[in-house]
N, C-alpha and C positions, 0 to 999 in steps of 0.2 A: 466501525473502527474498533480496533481491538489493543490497547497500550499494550500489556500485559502477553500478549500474544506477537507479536511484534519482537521481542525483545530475542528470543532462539535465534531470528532471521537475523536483525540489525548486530549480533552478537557473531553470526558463520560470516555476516559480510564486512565488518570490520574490526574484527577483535585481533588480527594479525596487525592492525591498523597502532601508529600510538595514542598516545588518552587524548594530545589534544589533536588532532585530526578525526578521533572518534568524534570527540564531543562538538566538533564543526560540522561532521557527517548529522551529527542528531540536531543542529541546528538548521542546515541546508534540508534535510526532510522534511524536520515538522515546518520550515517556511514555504516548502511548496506545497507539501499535502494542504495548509493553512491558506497557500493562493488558492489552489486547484478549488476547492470545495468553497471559499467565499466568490469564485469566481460562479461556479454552477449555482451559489446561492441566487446571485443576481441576476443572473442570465442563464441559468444555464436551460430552461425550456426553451427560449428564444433559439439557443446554441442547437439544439436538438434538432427541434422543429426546422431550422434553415439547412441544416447538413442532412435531413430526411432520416438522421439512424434513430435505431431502434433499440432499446434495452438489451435484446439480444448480444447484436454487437458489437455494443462495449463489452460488454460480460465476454464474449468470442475471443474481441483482441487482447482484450486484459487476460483475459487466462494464458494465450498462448504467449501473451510477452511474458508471464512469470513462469510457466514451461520452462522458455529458453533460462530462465535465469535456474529456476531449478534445476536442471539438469546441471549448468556449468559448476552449483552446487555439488552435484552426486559425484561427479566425473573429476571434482579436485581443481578444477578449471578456473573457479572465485579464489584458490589461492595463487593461482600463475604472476606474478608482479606483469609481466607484459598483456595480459588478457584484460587487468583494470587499471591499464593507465592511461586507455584512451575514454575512460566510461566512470561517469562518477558515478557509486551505489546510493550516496545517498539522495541521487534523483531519482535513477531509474534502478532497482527496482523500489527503494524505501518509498521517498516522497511520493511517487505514482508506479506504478497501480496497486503499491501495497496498501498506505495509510489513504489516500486518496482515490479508491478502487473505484469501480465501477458501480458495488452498492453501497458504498458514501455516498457517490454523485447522484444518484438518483435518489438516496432516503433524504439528502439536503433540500432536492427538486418539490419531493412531496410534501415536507417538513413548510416551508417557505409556500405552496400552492394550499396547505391546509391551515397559515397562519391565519390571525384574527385580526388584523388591523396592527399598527406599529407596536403593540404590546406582542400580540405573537411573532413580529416579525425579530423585534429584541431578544425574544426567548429561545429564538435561534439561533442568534448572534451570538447570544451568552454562551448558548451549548459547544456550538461550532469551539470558540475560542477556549472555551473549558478544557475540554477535547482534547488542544494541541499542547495544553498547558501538561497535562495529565501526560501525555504520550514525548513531549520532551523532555519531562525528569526524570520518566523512566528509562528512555535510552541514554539519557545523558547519566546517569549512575548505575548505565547497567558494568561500567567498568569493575565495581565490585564483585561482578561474577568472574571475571575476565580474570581478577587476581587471585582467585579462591581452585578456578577449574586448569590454566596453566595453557601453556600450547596444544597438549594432547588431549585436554577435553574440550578444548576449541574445536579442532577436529572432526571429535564427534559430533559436538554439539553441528556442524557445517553438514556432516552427512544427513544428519536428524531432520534439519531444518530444509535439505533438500527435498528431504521424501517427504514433509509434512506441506511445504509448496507446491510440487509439485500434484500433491491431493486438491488442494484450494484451486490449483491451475484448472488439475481435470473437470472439477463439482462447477466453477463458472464455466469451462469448455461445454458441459455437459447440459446445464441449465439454460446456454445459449441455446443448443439444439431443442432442447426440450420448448422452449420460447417459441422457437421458430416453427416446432410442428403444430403448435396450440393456435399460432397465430394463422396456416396455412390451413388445420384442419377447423378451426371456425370457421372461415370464411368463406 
């Protein structure tokens, strides 16, 4: 999970947005990134293991849903009013698979499978909730960017933040394949 990183995207997808409907966006995110990953704390090998998937493809699907959203980035498309008013951003793409990706869920998996008894199982707890604590005041103040760069470096910043998604898209698309040759040609 990256706060600090985060803030480009959560800034192209609602900075046309007003402050408080932003600042509901940066609460409805950090609350499901915060389900999503307490949820794979507790379960989530269980979750794994019964649905048969495989690291890969999460990493596969997550990549290509943030694709689709990077592109509507590139192409002006996240600014269209009719394009997100059936789709809340601060679920998909902030809450999941951005802040809640596919390698949260699975470092939360090892993090909890390599604890030590309730002492490391808390130190994960702690983390996890540190985590959202950190990545909600960052988007929740990132409106001070928002009054500093104006509509036109919105803009940019939305083009920027497309092609740097859509990077992170290709690198899990990519690592999924990569996944699945490693696991085909071991065995």
């Amino acid at each position: 999970m990256d706060p600090p990183g985060v803030v480009p995207i959560f800034l192209a997808l609602t900075g046309a947005m007003d402050a408080p409907v932003r600042n509901k966006a940066a609460i409805q995110a950090t609350l499901l990134s915060l389900g999503v990953i307490a949820l794979f704390a507790v379960a989530g090998q269980q979750i794994i293991d019964y649905l048969g998937i495989k690291l890969p493809a999460l990493q596969g699907a997550g990549g290509l849903l943030l694709l689709l959203v990077a592109l509507e980035l590139l192409t002006g498309k996240a600014d269209d009013p009719d394009s997100t008013a059936t789709s809340n951003v601060a679920l998909v793409p902030l809450g999941t698979p951005l802040l809640a990706g596919p390698g949260a869920i699975v470092a939360v998996i090892l993090f909890v499978k390599r604890a030590d008894g309730w002492d490391g199982y808390a130190g994960v707890a702690a983390a996890i909730i540190g985590v959202h604590l950190v990545i909600y005041v960052v988007m929740r103040f990132s409106s001070v960017i928002v009054r500093l760069i104006k509509r036109g470096g919105i803009e940019v910043l939305t083009r920027i933040s497309g092609l740097l998604l859509a990077a992170i898209a290709v690198q899990l698309i990519a690592e999924a394949v990569a996944g699945y040759v490693r696991e085909f040609v071991g065995s």
